[in-house]
C-alpha positions as CSV (number, residue, x, y, z in Angstrom):
1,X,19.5,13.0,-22.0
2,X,17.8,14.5,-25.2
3,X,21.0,15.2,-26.8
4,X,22.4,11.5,-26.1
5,X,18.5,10.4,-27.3
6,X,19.1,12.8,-30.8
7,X,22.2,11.7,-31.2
8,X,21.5,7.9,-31.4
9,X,18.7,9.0,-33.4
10,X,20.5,10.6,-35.6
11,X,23.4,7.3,-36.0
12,X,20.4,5.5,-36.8
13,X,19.0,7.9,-39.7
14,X,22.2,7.8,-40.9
15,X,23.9,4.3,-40.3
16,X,24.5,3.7,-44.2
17,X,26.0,6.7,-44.8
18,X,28.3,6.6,-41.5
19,X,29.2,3.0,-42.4
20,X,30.2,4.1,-46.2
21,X,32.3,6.7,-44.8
22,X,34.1,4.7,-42.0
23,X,34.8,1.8,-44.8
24,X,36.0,4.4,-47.2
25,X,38.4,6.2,-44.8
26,X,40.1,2.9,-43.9
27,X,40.7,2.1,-47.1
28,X,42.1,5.2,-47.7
29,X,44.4,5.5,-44.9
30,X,45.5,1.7,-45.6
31,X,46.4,2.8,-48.8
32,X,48.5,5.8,-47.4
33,X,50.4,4.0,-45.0
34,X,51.1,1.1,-47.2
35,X,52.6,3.0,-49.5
36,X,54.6,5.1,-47.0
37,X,56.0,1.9,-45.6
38,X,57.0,0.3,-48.9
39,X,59.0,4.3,-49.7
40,X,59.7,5.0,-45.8
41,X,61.6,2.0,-45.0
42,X,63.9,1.6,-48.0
43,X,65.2,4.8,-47.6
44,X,65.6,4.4,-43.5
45,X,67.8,1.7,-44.6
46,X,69.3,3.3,-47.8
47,X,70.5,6.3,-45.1
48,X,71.6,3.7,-42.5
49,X,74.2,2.6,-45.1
50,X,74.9,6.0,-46.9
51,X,75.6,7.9,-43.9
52,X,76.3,11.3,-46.4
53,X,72.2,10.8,-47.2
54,X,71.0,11.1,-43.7
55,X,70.7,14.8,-43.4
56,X,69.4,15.7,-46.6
57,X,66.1,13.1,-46.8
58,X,65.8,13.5,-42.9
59,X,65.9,17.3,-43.9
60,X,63.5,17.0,-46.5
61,X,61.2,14.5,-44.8
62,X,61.5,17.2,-41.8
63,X,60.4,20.0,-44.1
64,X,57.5,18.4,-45.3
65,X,56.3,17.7,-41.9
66,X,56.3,21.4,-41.3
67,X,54.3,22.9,-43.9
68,X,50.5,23.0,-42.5
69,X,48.3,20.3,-43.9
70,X,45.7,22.2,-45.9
71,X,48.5,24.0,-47.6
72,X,50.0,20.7,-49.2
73,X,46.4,20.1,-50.0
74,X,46.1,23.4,-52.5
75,X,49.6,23.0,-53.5
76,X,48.6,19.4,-54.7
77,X,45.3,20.5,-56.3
78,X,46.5,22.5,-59.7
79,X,49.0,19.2,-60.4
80,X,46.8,16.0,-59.0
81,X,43.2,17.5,-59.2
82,X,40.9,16.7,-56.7
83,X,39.3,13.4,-55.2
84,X,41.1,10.7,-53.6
85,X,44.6,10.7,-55.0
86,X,46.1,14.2,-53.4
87,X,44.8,13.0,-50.7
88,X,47.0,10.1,-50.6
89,X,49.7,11.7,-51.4
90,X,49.3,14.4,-48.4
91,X,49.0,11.3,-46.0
92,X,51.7,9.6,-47.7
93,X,54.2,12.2,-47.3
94,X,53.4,13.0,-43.8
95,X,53.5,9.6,-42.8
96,X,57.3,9.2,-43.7
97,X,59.1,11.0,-41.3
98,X,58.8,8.6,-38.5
99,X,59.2,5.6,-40.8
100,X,62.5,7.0,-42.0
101,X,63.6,8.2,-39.0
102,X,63.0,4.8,-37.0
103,X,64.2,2.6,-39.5
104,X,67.0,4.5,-39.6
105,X,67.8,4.7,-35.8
106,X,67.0,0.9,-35.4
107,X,69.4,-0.4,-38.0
108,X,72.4,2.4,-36.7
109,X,72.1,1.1,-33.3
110,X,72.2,-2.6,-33.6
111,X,75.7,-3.7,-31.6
112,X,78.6,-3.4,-34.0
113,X,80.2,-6.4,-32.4
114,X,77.3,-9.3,-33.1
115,X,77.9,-7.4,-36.9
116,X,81.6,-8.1,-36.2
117,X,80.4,-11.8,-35.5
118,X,78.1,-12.5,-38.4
119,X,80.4,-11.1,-40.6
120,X,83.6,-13.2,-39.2
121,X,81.0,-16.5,-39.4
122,X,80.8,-15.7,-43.8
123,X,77.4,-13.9,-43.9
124,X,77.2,-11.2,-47.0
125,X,76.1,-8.0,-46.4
126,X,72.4,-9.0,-47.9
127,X,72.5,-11.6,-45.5
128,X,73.3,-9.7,-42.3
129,X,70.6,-7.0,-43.3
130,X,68.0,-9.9,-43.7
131,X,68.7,-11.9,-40.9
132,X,70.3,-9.4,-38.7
133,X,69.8,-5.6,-38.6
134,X,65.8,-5.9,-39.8
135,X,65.0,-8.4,-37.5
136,X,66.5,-6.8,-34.5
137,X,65.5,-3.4,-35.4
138,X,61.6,-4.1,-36.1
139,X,60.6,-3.1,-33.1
140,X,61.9,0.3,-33.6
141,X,60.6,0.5,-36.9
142,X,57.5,-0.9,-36.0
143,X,56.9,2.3,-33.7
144,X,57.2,4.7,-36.1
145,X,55.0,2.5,-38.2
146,X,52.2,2.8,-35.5
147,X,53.2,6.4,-35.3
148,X,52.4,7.3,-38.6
149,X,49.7,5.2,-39.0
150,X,47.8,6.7,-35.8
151,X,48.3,10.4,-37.0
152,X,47.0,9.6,-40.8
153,X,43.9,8.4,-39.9
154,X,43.6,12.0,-38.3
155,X,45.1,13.6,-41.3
156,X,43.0,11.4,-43.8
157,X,39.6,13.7,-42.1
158,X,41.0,16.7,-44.1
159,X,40.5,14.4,-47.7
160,X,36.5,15.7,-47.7
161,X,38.3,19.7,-48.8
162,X,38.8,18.3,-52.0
163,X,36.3,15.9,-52.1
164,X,37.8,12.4,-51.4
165,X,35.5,10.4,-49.1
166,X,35.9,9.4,-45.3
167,X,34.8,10.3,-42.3
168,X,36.1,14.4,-42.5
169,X,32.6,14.8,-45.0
170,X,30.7,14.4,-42.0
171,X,32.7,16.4,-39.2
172,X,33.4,19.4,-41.4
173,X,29.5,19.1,-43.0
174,X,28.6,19.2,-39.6
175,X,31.0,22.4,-38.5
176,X,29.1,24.1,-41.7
177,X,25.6,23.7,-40.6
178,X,26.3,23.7,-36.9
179,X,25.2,20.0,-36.5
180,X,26.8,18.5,-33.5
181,X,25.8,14.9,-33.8
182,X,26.9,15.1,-37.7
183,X,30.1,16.2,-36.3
184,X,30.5,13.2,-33.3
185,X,29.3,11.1,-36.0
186,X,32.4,11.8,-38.1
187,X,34.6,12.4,-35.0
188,X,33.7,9.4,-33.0
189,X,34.3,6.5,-35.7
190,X,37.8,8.3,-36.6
191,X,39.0,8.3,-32.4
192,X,37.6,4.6,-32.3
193,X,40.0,3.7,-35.8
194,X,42.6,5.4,-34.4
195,X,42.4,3.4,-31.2
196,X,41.8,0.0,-33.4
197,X,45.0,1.2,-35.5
198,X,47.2,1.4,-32.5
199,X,46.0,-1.9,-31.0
200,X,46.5,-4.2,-34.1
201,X,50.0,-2.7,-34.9
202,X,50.9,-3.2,-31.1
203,X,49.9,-6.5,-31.6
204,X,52.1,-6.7,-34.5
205,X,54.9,-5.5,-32.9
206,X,55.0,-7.8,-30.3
207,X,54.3,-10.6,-32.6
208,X,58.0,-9.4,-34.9
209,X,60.0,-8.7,-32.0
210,X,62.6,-11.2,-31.0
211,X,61.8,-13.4,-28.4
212,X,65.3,-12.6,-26.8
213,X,63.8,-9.1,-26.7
214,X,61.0,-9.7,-25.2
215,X,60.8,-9.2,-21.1
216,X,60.9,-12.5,-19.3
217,X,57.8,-14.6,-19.0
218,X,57.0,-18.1,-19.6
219,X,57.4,-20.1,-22.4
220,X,53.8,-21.4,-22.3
221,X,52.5,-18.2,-22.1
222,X,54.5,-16.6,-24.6
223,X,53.8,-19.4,-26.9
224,X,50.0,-18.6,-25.9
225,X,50.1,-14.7,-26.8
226,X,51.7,-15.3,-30.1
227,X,48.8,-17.2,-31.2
228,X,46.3,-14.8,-29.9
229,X,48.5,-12.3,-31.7
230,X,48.7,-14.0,-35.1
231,X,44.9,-15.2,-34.9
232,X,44.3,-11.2,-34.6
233,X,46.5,-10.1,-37.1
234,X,45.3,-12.7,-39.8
235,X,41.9,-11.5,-39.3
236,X,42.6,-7.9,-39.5
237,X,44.8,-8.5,-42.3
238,X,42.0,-10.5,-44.1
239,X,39.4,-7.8,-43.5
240,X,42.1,-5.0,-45.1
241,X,42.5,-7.3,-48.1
242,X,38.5,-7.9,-48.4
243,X,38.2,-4.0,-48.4
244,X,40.8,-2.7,-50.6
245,X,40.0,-5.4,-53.2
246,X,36.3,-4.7,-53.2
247,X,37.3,-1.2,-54.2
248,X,40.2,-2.1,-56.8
249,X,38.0,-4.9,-58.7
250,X,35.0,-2.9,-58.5
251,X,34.0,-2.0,-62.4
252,X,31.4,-0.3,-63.3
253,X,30.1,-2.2,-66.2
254,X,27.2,0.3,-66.9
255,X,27.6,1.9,-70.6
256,X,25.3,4.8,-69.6
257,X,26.3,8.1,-70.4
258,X,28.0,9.5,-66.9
259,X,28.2,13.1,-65.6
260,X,30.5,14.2,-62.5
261,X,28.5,17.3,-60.5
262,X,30.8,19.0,-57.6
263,X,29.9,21.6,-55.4
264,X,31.5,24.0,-52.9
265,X,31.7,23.3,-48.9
266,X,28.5,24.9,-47.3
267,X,24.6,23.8,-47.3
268,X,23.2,26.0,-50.2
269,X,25.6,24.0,-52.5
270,X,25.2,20.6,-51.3
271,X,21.0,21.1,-51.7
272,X,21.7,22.6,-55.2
273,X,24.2,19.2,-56.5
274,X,21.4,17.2,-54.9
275,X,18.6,18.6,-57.0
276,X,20.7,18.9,-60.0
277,X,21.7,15.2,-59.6
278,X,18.4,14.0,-58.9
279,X,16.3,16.1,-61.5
280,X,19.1,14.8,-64.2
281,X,18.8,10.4,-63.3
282,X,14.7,11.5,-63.4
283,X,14.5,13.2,-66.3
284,X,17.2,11.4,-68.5
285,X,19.1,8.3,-69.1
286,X,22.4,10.2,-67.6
287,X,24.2,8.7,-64.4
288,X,25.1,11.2,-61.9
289,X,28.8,11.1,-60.1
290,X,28.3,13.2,-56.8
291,X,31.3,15.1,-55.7
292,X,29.7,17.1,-53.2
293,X,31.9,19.3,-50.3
294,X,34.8,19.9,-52.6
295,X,35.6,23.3,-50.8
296,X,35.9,26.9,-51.9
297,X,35.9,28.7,-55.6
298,X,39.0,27.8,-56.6
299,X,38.9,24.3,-55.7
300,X,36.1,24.0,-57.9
301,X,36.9,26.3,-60.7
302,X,40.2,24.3,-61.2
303,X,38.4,20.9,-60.6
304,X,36.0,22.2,-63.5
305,X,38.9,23.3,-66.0
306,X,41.5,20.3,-65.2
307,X,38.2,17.8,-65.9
308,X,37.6,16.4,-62.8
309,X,34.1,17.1,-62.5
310,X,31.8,18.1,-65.5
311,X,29.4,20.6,-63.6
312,X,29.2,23.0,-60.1
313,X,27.0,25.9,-59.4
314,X,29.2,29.4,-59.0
315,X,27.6,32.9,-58.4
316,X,27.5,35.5,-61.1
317,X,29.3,37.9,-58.7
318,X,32.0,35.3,-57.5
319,X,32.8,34.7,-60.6
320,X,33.1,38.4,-62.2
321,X,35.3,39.4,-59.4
322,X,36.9,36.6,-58.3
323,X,38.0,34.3,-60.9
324,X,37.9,37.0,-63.9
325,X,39.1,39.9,-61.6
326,X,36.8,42.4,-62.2
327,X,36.3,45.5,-59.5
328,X,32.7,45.3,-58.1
329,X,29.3,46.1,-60.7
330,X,26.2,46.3,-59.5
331,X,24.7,45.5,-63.3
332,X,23.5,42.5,-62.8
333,X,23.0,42.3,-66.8
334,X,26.3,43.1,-67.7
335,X,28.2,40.7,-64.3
336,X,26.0,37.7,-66.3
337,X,27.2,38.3,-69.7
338,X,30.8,39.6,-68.9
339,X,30.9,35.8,-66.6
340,X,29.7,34.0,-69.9
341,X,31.2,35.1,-72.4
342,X,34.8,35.5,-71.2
343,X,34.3,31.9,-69.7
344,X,34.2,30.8,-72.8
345,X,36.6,32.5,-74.2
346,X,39.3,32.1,-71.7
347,X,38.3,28.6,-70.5
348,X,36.2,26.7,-72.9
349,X,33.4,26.7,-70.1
350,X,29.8,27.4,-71.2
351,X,27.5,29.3,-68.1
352,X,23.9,28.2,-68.0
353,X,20.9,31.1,-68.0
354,X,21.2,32.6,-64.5
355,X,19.0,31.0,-61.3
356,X,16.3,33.0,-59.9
357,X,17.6,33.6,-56.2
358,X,20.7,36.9,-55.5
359,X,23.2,35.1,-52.7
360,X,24.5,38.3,-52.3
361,X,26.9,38.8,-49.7
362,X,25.1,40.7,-46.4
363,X,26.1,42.5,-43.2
364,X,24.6,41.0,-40.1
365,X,24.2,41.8,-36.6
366,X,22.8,40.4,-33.6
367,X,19.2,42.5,-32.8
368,X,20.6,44.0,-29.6
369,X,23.5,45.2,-31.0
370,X,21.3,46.9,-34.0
371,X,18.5,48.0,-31.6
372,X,21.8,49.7,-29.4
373,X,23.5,51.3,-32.3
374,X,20.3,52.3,-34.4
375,X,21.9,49.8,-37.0
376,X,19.4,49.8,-40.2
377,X,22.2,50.2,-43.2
378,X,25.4,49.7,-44.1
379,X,26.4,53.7,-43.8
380,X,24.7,53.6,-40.4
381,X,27.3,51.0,-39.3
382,X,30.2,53.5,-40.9
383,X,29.7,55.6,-37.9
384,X,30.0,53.1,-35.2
385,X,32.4,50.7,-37.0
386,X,35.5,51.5,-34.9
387,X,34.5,50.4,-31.8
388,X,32.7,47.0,-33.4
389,X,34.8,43.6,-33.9
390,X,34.1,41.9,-37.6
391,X,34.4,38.4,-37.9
392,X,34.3,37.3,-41.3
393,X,34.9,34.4,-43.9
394,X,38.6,34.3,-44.9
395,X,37.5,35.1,-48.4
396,X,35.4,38.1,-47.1
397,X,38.9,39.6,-45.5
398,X,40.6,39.6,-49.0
399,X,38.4,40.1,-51.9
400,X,37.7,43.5,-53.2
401,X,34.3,42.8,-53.4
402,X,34.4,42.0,-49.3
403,X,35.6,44.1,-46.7
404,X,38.9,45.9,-48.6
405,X,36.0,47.2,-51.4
406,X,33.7,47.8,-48.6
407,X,36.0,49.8,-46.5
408,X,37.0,51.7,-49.2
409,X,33.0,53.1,-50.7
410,X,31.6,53.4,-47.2
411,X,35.0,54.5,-45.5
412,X,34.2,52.3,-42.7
413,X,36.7,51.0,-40.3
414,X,36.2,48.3,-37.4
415,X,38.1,48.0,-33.8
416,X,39.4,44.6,-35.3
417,X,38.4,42.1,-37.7
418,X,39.1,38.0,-37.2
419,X,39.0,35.6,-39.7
420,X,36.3,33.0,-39.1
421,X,35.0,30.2,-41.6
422,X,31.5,28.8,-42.1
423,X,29.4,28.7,-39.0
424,X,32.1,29.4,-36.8
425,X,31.8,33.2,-36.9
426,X,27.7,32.8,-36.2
427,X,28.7,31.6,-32.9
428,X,31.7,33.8,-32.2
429,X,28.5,36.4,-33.1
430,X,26.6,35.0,-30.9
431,X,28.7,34.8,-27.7
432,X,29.5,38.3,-28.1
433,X,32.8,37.7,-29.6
434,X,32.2,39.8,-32.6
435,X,29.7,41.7,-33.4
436,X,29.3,42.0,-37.0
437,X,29.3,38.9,-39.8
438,X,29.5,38.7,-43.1
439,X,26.9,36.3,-44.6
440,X,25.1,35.0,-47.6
441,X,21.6,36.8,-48.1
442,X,20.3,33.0,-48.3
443,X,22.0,31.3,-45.4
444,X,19.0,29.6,-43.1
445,X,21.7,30.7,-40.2
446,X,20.2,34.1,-40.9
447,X,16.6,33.2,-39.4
448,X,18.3,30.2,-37.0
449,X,20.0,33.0,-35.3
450,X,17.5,35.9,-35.9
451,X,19.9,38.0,-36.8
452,X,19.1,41.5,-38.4
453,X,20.7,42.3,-42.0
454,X,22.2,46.0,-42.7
455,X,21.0,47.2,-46.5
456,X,23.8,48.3,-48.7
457,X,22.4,51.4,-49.2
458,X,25.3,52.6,-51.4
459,X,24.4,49.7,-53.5
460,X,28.1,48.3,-53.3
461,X,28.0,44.3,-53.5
462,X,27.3,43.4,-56.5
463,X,24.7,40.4,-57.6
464,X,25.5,36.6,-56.6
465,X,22.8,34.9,-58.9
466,X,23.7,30.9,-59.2
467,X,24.9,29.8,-62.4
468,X,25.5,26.9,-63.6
469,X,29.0,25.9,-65.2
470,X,29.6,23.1,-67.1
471,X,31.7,21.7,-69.4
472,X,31.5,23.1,-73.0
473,X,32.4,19.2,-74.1
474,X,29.5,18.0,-71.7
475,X,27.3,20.6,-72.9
476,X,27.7,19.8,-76.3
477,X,27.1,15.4,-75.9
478,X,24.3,15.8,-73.2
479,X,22.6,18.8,-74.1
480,X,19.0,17.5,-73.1
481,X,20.4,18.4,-69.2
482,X,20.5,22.0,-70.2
483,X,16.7,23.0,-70.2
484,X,16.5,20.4,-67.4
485,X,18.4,22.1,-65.3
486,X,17.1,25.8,-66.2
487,X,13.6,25.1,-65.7
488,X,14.6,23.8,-62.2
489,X,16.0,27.1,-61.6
490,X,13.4,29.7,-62.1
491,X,11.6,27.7,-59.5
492,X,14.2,29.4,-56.7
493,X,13.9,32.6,-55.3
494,X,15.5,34.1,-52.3
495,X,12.7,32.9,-49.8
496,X,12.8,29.9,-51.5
497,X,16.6,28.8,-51.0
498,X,16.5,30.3,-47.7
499,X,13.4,28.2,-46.4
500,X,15.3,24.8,-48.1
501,X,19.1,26.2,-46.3
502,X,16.8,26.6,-42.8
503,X,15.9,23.1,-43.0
504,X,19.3,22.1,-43.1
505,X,20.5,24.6,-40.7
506,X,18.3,24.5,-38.1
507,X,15.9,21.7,-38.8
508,X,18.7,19.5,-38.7
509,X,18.0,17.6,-42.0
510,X,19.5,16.0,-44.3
511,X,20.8,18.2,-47.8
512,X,19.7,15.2,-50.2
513,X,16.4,14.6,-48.3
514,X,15.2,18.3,-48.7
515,X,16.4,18.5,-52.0
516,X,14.6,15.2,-53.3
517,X,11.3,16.5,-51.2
518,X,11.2,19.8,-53.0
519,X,11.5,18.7,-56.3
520,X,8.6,16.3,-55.2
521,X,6.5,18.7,-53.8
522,X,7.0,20.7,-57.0
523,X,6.5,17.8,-59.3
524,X,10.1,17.6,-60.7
525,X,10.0,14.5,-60.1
């Protein structure tokens, strides 16, 4: 009963936000599926007549369909940037399989002979298309329509990767900070649209399909239905056009100077754009674009470079080894001016003096695992290793300065190692599914868990100190951000960020709220 009693409590806090999200995500997937129809259905009936065409756009509609969603996702990034449009596009394109297909089939199948008739009665083929072979065949089409429509409001949840809106920001957020009413609070509004989705295109269907198709029933009643069923469709239509136009015609006719501030997919990042954003509207006339949850490095690096956002907070180490390339340094000195001055070289990007809290990576174990091993450091786990199973952050498995670089100095080797992202492995730790994590020296799921962190006794990570990357353009016509921005961050230490991260971790609030409450309680603001 406490957990239904938080829950509600929680849709409560949050009802603005929820109801943002849910309107945002139906515009989105209206937009999708609009424009799936409007490419989908021409070329069902381009196919239908072309019969050499069929196999290669069903092919390539089949292909598409294949390849897993998050991969289209980065393939689209480097050509359509982040934000809203690739992930229309995604939708778009996996919507249009069943639209092709079914128009297809439903115009192929209609009965040569009444073809035969309407063309022996003097109808041209525009005509018999029109007033034949679509009307007959939209019930057919109609289901692939509902379909495709169903599935992208699904699909449309994976937009929040690369920062478009909807309701994914809440169920992935969620997954990140092991929040289960954040994550019902995403997941439930998307089951319920789906559901509306399917009901309103029902209705539509029965309302297009020809009465000579329709089982028998009376007139009166059938006459009755249809009016139910247009009275229900004209509202729903109505509301659609309400929402998208709101968003189309909606101008922002501020003339304020504007900066766009991204930030990765975990909690550290979404308190730091929150301070950042805040601190900046405070202490200057600048408007603040929040892009927050865009996803990993490279989604931001290349939203940063391509000039989608203006500003995100990286990690000296992160970016020394894994956007420049570099094997592992522990000079934390020479990381930081390596990082800025190659940046601006190479990219035109201008890094910001470096924060006052290390996210270095750690290794973590559970206290009974530590207390049964005599786990203290990283060499002590060398020796026991083999009969251990990892379960680390995708990124972990495949950088040199993760487990390949780590392997390698402390020649240690595990039973197994699984792939696991964002809180996930914590709880695959903590049902005894692994037994070693990698983590982030600042993550609050440290203290949630009470988990015990090796030291890298061999000194082999090197340092993660935030800093701030922004856009040498930016830099240059807002510059009274800079100092803004820098005094803010020799305020955080390592206790610090991991006290803020705990709040959102375990305490279950809100990034934003302990963001604006620190720089309160400091007097930032």
């Amino acid at each position: 009963m406490k957990s239904i009693a938080d829950f509600f409590n929680y849709i409560i806090a949050q009802k603005e936000q929820i109801l943002t999200l849910t309107m945002a995500h139906i515009r989105l997937t209206v937009i999708a599926v609009g424009l799936a129809i409007l490419i989908g259905v021409p070329l069902g009936i381009l196919i239908s007549y072309i019969k050499k065409l069929n196999k290669p756009v069903l092919g390539v509609a089949n292909v598409i369909q294949a390849i897993p969603s998050m991969a289209l996702l980065g393939f689209a990034i480097p050509i359509l940037g982040i934000g809203t449009l690739p992930a229309i596009v995604m939708v778009v394109l996996y919507s249009l399989l069943p639209i092709i297909k079914n128009t297809y089939i439903g115009i192929s199948n209609i009965n040569p002979q009444m073809l035969e008739a309407a063309k022996g009665i003097g109808l041209t083929k525009m005509q018999r298309l029109f007033k034949i072979q679509i009307p007959l065949a939209l019930p057919v089409i109609m289901a692939g329509i509902r379909v495709s429509s169903v599935t992208a409001v699904g699909l449309m949840t994976m937009a929040a990767f690369i920062g478009a809106d909807g309701l994914g920001f809440l169920v992935f957020s969620g997954i990140r900070t092991v929040n289960n009413n954040q994550i019902l609070a995403g997941a439930i509004p998307a089951c319920l649209l789906a559901l509306l989705v399917d009901f309103l295109l029902g209705k539509l269907e029965e309302l297009v399909t020809p009465v000579s198709l329709m089982k028998s029933t009376s007139t009166e009643k059938l006459k009755k239905n249809r009016r139910t069923d247009k009275i229900i469709i004209s509202l729903a239509a109505l509301g659609i056009i309400l929402l998208v136009s709101m968003n189309l015609f909606r101008q922002d006719n501020s003339d304020s100077r504007r900066i766009r501030i991204g930030t990765k997919d975990y909690t550290e990042q979404h308190i730091l754009g929150h301070m950042f954003a805040d601190l900046i509207e405070a202490k200057t006339d600048i408007k603040v674009e929040r892009k927050i949850n865009l996803g990993g490095t490279q989604v931001c690096f290349n939203a940063l470079k391509n000039d989608d956002i203006d500003l995100y907070i990286d990690y000296s180490g992160t970016a020394y080894g894994d956007t420049l390339g570099y094997p592992p340094n522990p000079d934390m000195e020479s990381v930081y001016q390596t990082v800025k001055e190659d940046f601006k070289e190479k990219y035109d990007i201008d890094v910001l003096k470096q924060m006052g809290f290390n996210n270095t990576y750690v290794l973590a174990v559970r206290e009974d695992t530590a207390e049964k091993y005599s786990l203290k450091t990283i060499s002590d786990l060398a020796r026991v290793g083999d009969q251990l199973t990892a379960g680390t952050t995708l990124e972990f498995l495949n950088r040199m300065d993760g487990l390949p670089g780590l392997t390698e100095k402390y020649n240690l080797s595990f039973q197994d190692t699984t792939g696991l992202d964002g809180s996930a492995r914590y709880q695959a730790l903590m049902n005894d599914n692994t037994q070693v994590v990698d983590a982030f020296a600042t993550d609050g799921l440290l203290k949630k868990f009470q988990l015990v962190t090796l030291e890298d006794d061999k000194k082999f990570f090197p340092p993660y100190y935030a800093i701030p990357l922004i856009n040498s353009e930016i830099a240059d016509s807002c510059p009274e951000i800079i100092p803004v921005i820098e005094e803010l961050g020799d305020c955080l230490s390592d206790p610090v960020m991991a006290e803020l991260n705990y709040k959102v971790d375990e305490l279950q609030m809100e990034p934003k709220d302990v963001a604006h409450e620190f720089l309160e309680e400091h007097g930032f603001v």
